[in-house]
Structures are given as C-alpha cells and as structure tokens.
GUFI-202772 format. One line per 8 residues: number of its first residue (from 1); their letters; for each residue x, y, z of N, C-alpha, C, CB. Coordinates in steps of 0.1 Angstrom, whole numbers, plus 2048, in hexadecimal, padded with zeros to 3 digits. Last residue first. Glycine has a CB too. Layout:
N
NUM> A> X/Y/Z/X/Y/Z/X/Y/Z/X/Y/Z | ...
% end
This chain:
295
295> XXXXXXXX> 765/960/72B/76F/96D/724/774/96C/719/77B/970/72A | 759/949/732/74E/957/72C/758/965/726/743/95E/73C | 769/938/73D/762/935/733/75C/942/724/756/92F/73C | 76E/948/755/77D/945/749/772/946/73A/789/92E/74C | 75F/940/764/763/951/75D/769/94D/754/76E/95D/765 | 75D/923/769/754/931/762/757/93A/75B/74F/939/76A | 776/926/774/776/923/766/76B/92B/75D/773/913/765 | 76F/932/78F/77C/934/784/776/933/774/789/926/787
287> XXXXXXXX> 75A/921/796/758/929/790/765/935/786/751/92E/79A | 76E/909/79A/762/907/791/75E/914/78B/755/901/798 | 779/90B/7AE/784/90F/7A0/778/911/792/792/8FD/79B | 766/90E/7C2/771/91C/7BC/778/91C/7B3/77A/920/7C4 | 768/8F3/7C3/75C/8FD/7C0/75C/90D/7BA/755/8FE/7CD | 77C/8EB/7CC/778/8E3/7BB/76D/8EF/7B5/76F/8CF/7BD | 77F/8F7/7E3/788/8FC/7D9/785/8F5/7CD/796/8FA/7DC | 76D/8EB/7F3/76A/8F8/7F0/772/8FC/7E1/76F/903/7FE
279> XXXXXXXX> 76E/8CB/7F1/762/8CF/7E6/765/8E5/7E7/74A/8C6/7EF | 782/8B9/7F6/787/8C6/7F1/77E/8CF/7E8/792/8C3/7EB | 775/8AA/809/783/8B1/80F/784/8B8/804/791/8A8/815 | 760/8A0/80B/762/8AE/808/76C/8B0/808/75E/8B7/80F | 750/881/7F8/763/886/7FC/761/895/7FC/771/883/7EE | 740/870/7EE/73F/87A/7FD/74B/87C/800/738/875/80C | 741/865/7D8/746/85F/7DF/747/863/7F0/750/85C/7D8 | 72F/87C/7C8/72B/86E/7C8/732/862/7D6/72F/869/7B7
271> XXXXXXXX> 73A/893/7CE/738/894/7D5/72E/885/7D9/736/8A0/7D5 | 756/88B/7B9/758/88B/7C8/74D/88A/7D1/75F/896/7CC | 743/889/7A2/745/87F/7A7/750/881/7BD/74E/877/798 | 73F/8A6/7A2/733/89C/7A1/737/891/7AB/731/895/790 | 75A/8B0/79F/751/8B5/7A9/740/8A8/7AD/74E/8C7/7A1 | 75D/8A1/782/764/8A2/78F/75C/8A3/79A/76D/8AE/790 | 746/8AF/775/74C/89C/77A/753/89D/781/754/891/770 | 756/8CA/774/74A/8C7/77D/749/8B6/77E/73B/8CE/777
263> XXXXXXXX> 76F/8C8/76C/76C/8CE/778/761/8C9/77F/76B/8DA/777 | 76A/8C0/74E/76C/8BB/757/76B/8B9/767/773/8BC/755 | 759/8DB/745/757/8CC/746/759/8C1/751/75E/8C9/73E | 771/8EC/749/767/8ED/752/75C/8DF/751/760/8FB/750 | 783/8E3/73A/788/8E1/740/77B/8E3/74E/795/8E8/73C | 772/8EB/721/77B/8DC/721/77C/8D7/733/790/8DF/719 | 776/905/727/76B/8FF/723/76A/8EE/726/76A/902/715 | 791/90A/724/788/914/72E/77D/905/730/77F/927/725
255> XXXXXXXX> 7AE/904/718/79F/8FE/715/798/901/720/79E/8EF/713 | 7C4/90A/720/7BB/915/71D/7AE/913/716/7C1/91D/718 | 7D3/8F8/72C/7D6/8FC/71D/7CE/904/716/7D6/8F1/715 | 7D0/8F4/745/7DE/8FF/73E/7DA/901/735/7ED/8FA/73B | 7B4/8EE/744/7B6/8FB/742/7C2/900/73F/7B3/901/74C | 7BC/8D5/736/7B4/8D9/732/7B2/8ED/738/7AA/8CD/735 | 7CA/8CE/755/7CC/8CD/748/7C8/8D6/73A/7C9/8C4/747 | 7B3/8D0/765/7BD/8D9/767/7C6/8D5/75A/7C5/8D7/775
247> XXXXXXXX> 7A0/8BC/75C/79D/8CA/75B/7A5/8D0/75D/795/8CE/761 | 7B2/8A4/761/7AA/8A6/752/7A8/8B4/74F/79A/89F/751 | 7AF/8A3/77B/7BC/8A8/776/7BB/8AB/768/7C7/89F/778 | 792/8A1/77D/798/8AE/787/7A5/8B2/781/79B/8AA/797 | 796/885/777/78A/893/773/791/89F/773/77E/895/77E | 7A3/878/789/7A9/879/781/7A0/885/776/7AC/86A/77E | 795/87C/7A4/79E/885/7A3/7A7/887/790/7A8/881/7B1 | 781/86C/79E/77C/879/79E/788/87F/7A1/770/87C/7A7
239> XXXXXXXX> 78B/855/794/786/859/790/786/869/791/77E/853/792 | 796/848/7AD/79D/84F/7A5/798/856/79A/7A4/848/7A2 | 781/828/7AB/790/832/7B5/798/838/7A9/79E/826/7C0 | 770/81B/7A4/76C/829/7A1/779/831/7A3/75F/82F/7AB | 76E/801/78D/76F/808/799/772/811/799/775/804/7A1 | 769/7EE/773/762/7F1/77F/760/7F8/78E/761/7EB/780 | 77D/7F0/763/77E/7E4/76F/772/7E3/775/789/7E7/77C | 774/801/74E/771/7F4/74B/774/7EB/756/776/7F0/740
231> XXXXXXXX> 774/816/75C/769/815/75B/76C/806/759/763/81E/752 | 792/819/75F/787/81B/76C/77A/812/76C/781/82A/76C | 79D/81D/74A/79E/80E/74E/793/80D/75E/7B2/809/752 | 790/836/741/78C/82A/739/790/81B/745/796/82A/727 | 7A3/842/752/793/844/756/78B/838/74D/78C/855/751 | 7BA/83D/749/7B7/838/756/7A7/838/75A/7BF/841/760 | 7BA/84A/730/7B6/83D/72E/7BB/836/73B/7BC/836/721 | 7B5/866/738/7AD/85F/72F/7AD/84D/735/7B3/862/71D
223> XXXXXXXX> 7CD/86A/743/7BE/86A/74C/7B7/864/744/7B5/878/751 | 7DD/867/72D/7DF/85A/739/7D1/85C/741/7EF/85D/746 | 7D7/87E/71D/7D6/86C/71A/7D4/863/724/7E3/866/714 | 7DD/890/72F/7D2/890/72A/7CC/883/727/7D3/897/71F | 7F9/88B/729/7F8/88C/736/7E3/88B/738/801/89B/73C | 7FD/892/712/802/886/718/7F9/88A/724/813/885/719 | 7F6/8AF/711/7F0/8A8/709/7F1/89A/710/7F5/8AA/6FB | 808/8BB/722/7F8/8BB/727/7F1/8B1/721/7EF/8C6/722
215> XXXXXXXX> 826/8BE/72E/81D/8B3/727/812/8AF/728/820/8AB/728 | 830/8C9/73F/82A/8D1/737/825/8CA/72B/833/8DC/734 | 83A/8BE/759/841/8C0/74B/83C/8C5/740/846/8B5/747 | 821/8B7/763/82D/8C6/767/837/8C8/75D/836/8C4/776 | 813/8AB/757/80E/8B5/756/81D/8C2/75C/800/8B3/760 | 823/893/75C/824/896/74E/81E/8A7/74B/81B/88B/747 | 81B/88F/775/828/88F/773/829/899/762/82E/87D/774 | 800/889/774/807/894/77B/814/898/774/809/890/788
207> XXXXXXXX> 805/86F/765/7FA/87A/763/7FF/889/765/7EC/876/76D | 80B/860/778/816/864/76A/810/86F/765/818/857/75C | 7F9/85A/78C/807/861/78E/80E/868/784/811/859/792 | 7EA/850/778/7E3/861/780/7F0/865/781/7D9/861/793 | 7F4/836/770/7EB/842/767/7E8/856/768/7DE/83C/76A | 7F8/82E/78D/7FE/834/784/7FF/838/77A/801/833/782 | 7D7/82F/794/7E8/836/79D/7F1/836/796/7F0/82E/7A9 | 7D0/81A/784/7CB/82A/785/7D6/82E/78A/7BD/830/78F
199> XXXXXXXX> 7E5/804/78A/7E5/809/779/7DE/818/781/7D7/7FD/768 | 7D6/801/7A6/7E8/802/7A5/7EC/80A/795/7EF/7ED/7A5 | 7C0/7FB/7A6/7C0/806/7A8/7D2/80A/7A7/7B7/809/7B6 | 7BD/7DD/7A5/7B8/7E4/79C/7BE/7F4/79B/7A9/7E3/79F | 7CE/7C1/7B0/7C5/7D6/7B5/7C4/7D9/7AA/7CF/7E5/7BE | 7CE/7B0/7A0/7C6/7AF/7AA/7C0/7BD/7B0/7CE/7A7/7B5 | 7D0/7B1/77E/7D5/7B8/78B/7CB/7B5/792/7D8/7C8/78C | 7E4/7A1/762/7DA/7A4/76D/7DC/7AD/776/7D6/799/775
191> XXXXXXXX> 7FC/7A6/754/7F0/7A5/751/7DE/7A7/759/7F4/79A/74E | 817/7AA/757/80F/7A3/762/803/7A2/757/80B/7AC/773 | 822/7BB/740/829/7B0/743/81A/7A3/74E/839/7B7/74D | 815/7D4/74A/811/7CC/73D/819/7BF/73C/813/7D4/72F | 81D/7D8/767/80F/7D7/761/80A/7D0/754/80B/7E2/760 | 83D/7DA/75C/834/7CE/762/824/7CD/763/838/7CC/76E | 837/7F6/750/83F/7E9/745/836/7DD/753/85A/7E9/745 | 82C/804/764/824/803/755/828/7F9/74F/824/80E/74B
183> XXXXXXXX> 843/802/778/839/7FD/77A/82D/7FA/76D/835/806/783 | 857/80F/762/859/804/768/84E/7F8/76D/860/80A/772 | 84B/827/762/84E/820/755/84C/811/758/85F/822/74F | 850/834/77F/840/830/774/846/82A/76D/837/83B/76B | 868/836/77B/866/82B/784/857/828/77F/868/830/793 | 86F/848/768/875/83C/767/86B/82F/76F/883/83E/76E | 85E/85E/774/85A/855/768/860/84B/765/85A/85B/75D | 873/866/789/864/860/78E/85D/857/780/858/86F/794
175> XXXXXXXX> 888/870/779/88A/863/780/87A/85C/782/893/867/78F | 878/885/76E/880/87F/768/883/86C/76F/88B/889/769 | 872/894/786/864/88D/77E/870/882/76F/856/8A2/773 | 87C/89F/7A1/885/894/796/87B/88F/78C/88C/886/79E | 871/8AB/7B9/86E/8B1/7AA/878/8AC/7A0/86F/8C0/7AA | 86D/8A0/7CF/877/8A4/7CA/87A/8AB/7BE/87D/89D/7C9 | 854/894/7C5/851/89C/7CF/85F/8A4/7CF/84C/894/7DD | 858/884/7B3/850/88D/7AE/84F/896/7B9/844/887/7A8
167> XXXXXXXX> 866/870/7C1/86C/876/7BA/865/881/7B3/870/86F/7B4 | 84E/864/7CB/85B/86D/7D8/861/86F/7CE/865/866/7E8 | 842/855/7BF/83C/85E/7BF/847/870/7C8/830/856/7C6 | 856/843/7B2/854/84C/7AE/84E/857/7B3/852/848/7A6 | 853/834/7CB/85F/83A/7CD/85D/846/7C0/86C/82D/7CB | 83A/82C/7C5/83A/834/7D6/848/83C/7D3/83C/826/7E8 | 83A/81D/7B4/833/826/7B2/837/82E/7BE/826/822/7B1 | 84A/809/7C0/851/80F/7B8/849/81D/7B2/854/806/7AF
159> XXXXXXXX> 838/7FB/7CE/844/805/7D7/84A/80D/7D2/84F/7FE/7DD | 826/7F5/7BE/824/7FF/7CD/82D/803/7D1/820/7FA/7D8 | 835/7DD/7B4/830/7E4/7AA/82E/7F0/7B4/821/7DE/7A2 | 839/7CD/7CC/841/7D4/7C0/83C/7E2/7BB/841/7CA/7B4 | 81F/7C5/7CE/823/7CE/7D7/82E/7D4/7D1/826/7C9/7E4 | 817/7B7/7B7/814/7BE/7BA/81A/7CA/7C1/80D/7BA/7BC | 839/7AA/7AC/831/7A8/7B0/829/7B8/7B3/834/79E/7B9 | 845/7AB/789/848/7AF/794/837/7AE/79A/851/7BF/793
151> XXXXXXXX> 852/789/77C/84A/795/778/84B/79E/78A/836/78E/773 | 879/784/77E/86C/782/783/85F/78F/77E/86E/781/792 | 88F/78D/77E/889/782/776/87E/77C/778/890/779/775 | 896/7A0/78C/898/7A3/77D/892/79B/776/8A4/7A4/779 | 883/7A0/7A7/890/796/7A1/88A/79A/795/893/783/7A4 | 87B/7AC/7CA/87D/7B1/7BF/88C/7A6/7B4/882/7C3/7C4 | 87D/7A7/7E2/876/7A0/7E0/87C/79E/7CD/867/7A6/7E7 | 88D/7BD/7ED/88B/7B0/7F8/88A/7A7/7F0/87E/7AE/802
143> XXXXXXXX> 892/7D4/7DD/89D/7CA/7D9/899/7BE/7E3/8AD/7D1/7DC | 880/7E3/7EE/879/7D7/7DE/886/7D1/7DD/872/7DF/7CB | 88A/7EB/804/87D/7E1/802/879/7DB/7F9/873/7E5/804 | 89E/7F6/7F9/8A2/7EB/7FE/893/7E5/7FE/8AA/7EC/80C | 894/810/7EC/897/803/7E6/89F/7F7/7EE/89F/806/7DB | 88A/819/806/87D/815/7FD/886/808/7F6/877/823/7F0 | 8A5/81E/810/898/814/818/88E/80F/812/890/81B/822 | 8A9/833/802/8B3/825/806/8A8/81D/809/8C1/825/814
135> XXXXXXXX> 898/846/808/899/83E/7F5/89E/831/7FA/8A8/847/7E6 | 89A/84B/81E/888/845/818/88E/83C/809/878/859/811 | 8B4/852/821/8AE/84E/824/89F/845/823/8B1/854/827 | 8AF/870/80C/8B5/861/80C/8B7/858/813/8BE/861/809 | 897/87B/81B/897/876/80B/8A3/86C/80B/899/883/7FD | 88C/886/836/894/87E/831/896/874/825/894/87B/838 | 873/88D/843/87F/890/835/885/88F/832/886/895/832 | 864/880/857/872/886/856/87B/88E/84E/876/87E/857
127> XXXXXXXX> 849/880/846/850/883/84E/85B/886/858/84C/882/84F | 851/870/82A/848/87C/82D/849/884/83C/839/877/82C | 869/865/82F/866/86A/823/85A/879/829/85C/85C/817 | 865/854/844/86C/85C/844/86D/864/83B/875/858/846 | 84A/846/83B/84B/84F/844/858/855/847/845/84B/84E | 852/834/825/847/83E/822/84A/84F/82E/837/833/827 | 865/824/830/86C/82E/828/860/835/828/874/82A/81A | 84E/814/840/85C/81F/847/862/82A/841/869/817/849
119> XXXXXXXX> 845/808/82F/83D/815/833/845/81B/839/831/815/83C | 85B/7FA/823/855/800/81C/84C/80C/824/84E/7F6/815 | 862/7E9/83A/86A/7F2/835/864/7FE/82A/874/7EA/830 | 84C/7DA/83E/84F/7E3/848/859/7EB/841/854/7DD/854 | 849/7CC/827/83E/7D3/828/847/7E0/831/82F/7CA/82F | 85F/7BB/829/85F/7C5/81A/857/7D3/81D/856/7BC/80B | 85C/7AB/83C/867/7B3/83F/866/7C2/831/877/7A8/83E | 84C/798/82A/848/7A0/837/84F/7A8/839/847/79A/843
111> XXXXXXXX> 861/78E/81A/852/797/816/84E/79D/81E/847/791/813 | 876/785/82D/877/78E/822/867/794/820/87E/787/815 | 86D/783/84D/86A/777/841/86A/787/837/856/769/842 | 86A/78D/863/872/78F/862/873/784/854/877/78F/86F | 84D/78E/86E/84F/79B/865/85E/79C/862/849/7A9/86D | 849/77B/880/842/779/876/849/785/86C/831/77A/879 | 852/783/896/861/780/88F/856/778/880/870/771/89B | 855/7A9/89E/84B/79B/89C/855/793/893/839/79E/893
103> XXXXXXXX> 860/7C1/89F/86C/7B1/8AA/861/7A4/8A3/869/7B1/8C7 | 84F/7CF/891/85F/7CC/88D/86B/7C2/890/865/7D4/890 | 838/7D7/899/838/7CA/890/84A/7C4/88E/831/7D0/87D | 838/7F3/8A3/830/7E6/8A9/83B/7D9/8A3/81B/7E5/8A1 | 843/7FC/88D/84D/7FA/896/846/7F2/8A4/854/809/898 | 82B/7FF/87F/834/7F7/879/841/7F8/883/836/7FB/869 | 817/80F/88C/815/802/886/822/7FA/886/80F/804/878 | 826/826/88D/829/821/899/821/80F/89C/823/82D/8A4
95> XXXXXXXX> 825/82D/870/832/829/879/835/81D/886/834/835/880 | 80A/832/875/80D/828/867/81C/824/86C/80C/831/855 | 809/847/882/804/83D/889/804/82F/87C/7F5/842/890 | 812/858/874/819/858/883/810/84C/886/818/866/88E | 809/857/859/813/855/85D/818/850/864/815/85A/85D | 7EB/85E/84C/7F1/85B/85A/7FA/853/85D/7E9/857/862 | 7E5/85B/831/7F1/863/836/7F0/866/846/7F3/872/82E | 7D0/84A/82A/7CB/855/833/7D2/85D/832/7C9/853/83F
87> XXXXXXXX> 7DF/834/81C/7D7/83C/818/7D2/849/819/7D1/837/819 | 7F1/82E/837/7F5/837/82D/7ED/83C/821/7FE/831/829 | 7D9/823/843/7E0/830/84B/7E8/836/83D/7ED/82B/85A | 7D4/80C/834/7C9/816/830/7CE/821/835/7BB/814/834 | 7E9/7FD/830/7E5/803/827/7DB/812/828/7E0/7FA/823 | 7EB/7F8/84A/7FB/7FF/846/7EF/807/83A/80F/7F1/83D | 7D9/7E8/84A/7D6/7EE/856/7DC/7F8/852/7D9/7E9/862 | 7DB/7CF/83D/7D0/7D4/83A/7D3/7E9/83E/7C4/7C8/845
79> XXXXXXXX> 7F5/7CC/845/7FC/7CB/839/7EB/7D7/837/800/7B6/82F | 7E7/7BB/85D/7F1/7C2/860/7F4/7CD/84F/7FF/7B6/866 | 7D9/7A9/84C/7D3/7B1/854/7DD/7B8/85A/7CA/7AB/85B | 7EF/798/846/7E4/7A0/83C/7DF/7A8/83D/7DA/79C/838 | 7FD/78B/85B/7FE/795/858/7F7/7A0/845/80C/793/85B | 7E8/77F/868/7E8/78D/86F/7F1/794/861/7F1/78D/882 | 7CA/778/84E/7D7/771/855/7DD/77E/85A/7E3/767/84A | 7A9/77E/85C/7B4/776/84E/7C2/77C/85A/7B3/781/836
71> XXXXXXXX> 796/777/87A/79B/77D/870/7A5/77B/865/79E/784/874 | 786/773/893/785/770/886/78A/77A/87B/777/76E/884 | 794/770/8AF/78D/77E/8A4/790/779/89A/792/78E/8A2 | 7A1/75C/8C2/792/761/8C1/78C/76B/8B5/78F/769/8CC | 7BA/757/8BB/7B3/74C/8BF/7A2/754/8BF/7BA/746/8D0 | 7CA/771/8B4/7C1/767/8A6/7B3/75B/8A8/7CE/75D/89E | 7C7/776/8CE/7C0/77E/8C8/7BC/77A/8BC/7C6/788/8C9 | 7D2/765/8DD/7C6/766/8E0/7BF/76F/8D7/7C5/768/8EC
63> XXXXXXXX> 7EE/767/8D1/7E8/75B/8D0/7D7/760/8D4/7F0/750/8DA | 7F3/786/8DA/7F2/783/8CB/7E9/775/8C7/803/780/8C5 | 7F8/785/8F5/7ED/78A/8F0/7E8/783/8DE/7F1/79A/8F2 | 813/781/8F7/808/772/8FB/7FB/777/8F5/805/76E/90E | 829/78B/8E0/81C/791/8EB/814/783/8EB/811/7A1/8E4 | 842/779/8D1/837/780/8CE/831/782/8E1/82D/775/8C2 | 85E/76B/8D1/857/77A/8D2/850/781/8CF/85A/77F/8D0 | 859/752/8D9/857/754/8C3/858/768/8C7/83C/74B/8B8
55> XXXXXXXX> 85E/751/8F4/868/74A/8E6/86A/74E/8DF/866/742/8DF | 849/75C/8FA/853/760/8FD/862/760/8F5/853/75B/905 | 837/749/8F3/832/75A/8EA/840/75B/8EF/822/769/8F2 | 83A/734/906/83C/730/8F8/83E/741/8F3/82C/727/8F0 | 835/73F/91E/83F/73B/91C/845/739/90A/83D/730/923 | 81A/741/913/81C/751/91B/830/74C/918/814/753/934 | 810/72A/913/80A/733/90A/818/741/909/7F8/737/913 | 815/723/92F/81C/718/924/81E/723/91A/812/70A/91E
47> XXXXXXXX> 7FF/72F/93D/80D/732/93F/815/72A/935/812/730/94D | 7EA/72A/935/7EF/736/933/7FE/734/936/7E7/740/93C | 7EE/705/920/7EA/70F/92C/7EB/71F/92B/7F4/70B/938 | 7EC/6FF/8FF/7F4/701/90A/7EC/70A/916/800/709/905 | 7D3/6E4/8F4/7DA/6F2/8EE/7DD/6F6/900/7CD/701/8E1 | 7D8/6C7/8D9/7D3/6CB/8E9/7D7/6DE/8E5/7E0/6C2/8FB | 7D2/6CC/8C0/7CE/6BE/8C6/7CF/6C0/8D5/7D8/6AF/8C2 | 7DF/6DD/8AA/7D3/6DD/8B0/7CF/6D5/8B9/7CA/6DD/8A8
39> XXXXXXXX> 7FB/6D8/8A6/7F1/6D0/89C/7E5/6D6/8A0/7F1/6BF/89D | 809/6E0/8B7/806/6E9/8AE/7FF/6E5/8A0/813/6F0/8AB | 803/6D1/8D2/800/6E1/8CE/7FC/6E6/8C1/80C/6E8/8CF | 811/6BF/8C4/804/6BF/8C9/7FB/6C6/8C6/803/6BF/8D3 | 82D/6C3/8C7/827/6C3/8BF/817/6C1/8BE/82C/6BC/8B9 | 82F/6CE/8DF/82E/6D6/8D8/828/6D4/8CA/839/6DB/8D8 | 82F/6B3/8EB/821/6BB/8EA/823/6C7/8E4/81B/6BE/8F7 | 846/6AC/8E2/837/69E/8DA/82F/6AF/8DF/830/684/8E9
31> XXXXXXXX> 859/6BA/8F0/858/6BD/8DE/84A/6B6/8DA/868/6B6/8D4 | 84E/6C5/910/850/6B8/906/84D/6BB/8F9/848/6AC/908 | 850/6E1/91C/847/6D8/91F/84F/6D3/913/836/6DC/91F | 863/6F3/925/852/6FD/928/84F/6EE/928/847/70B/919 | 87E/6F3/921/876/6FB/92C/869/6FB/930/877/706/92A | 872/6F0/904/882/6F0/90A/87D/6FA/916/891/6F7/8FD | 866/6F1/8EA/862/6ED/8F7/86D/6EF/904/85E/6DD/8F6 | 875/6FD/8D9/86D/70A/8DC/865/703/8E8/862/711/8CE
23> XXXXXXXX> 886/6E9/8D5/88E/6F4/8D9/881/6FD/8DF/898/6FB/8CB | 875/6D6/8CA/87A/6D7/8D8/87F/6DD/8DC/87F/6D0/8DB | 86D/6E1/8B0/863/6DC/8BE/867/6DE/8CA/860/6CE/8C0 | 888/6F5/8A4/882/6ED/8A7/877/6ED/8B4/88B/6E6/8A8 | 888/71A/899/88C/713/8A0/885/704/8A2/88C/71A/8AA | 882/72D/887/891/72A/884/890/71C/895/89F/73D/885 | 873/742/889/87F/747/890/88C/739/88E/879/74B/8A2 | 860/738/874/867/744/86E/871/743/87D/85B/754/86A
15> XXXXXXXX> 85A/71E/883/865/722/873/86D/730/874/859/725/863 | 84B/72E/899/856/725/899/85F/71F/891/852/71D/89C | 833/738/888/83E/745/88D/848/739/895/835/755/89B | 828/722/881/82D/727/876/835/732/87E/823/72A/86B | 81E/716/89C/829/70E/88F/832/71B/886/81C/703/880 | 812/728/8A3/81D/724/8AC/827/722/8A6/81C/71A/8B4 | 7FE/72B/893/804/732/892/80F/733/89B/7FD/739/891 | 7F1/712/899/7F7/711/885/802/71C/88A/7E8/718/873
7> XXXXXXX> 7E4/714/8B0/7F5/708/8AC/7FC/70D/89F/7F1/6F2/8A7 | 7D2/725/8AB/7DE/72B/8B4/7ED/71D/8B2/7D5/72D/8CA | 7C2/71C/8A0/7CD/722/893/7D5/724/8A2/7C8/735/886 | 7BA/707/8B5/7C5/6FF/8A3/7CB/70B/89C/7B8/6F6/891 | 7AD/712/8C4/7BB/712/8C8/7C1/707/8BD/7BD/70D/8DA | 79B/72A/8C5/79A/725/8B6/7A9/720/8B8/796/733/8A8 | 780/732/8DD/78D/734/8D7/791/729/8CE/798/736/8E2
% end
C-alpha cells in the first residue's frame, strides 16, 4: 500500500472541507502527526484511518482503495466512468454514479460540483422529463465555471452541446443553433482540442439540425467538412454515422445515386468498427435506394 498518496489525499480532502491539522486531529491524535501523516512519513492505524474518513466524509474504504489500485486521480476517473455510461445512455446507473459522489466533499470545489450537476441535468432530461428542470440545472452547471472573459473550457464547450442537443429534442432547432454557434465561435477562439471528437459532434449535431430545417445543402457542408477534420486528426469517431447522414441528405434531395454511395461507406465502415446495432435497417435502406436508383 502506497501510504504518501493516502497523506496527499488526507491533505487535499482537508482544504477542500475547510479545516486545520488540528481540528481534523482533535480527538484522534496530535496536529505534528497529522502532519506526518500527510507528508507520507508515518501512516495512521485502522482505527485513526477510520476516525480521520469520518471527518473528511469519506468511506474508510476510499483510502485503501487509492492506497492500492494504481490509478489517475479519483476524480478523473470518476469524470472517466460518468463519460462512458452517458455514452452508452445508461442513465440509471450514470445517476446512481453521481448521487454516490454528492456528500464526497472532493465534489464540492465548483469544477467538480459542475460535473455532478451536468449528468444530473442529463438524466432528468432523459429520464424524468423534465425539460425545465434539466435546463435550470444544465445552466447552472456552466454558469459554475463559465466567464464571458474567458476562452470556454472543454467541458464548457459539452455542456453547451448537451443543452443544444435537448433543444433539438423539443424541437426549438432555432435556440439549439444558438448554442452550436456558441461552441463553433470557441472552437475557433481555442484553437486546439484535446478531444478531438467535441468539433465532429458538433459538425454532426448542426448537421442534423440543418437537415430538419430543410437545409440539405448546409447541412451537406458540415458532414463534409467534419469528415475532412476526421481524417486530418486521425480519428475515426463519427465517421460512419456522419456517411449515413450524407446519404439521407442526398436522398431528400433525390440524389438516389449520391445518396446510395454513401449508404454503403457507411455500412462499410460500421461494420469496420463491429457496430450492429443498426446493420438490419442500414441494409434495408440500402436496398431502398437500389430501387430508387433503377426507377
């Protein structure tokens, strides 16, 4: 067991609640060995251990668990965990993630507090239904962090995609493009992107959006030049659905031909990444088009 991060992490959840050495020794043992503690230089009994977790309101468990599993910082790996369930749209257990996390007084530091509010609004959105509600909640999570004078940080950038995307589900494509705008204005403001996949997502999102407004051509553009920024990052996410929207495009407009092109890169690349979840119906639109092609 690794009892220097178990001090680092004494120390640092002892800031965030706001309290001195001696206050968090107070009962248990002498402010000199807390400080001790939390240099690495000795490390606390079970029961000292168990006294201290009490304090910072954390599970005694927590210390034994950074103390042995090699892993980046919990809450990265917390932040890791939110991501991929809402990837999935497992919800009910993307919730019960984040109401785990809610007394942790690591998750009470604005940024931290940003994440939990953010998947919260996700899930009353999608499962509760609750649209105003999810909205209040979404924009309190970026008003955490969020300054007019500041470039907007990544996660920013995510939340605001998220809030457009619940406006396209309300069918407000008006409002939802505001908020695209928003994110495209700081994408070119930032310059870089660590995710890469944040510009595709909103390339695709606006993509959509533009198609229901009956803006094939626009909407045409953006797959285009999401599939161009694909290629030149080097990463594939999104690809094969942005294909797929190329070809439904391409058929409103009664490019049969155009549009069966597409279809199949599509179909190619879904079955490049082993995604079935939607190889019957890509396969059935496929022959659709067929016909279409030959009439």
């Amino acid at each position: 067991m690794d009892y220097s991060i178990i001090g680092k992490k004494i120390k640092e959840l002892r800031q965030v609640v706001g309290i001195t050495q001696g206050e968090l020794g107070e009962g248990i043992c002498t402010q000199a060995l807390i400080s001790r503690i939390e240099k690495g230089d000795i490390y606390p009994n079970a029961t000292s251990l168990y006294q201290i977790s009490k304090k910072l309101g954390v599970d005694v468990n927590y210390f034994f668990e950074i103390g042995t599993t090699p892993r980046l910082d919990y809450i990265k790996e917390v932040e890791r965990q939110l991501r991929q369930l809402r990837k999935k749209h497992r919800y009910k257990e993307m919730i019960e993630l984040v109401r785990a996390e809610e007394n942790n007084p690591l998750f009470k530091e604005r940024e931290n507090l940003q994440l939990l509010y953010w998947h919260k609004g996700i899930y009353i959105f999608e499962i509760e239904n609750n649209q105003d509600e999810a909205f209040q909640l979404l924009n309190e999570a970026f008003s955490l962090t969020g300054d007019s004078k500041k470039a907007l940080s990544e996660r920013e950038m995510e939340i605001l995609l998220t809030i457009g995307g619940f406006y396209v589900g309300t069918e407000d494509y008006v409002k939802a493009l505001q908020y695209y705008d928003q994110v495209r204005d700081a994408i070119h403001t930032t310059g870089q992107l660590s995710d890469k996949s944040i510009k595709t997502r909103l390339l695709y999102n606006k993509a959509r959006v533009l198609t229901r407004l009956g803006k094939y051509r626009e909407s045409i553009d953006h797959c285009r030049e999401a599939i161009k920024w694909c290629i030149e990052e080097e990463h594939l996410y999104g690809l094969a659905q942005l294909h797929y929207h190329l070809s439904y495009n391409f058929e409103l407009k009664e490019n049969y031909e155009q549009a069966f092109s597409y279809i199949e890169k599509s179909i190619m690349m879904f079955e490049m990444l082993g995604n079935d979840e939607h190889k019957t119906f890509l396969t059935d639109k496929k022959e659709q088009l067929y016909l279409k092609t030959l009439s």
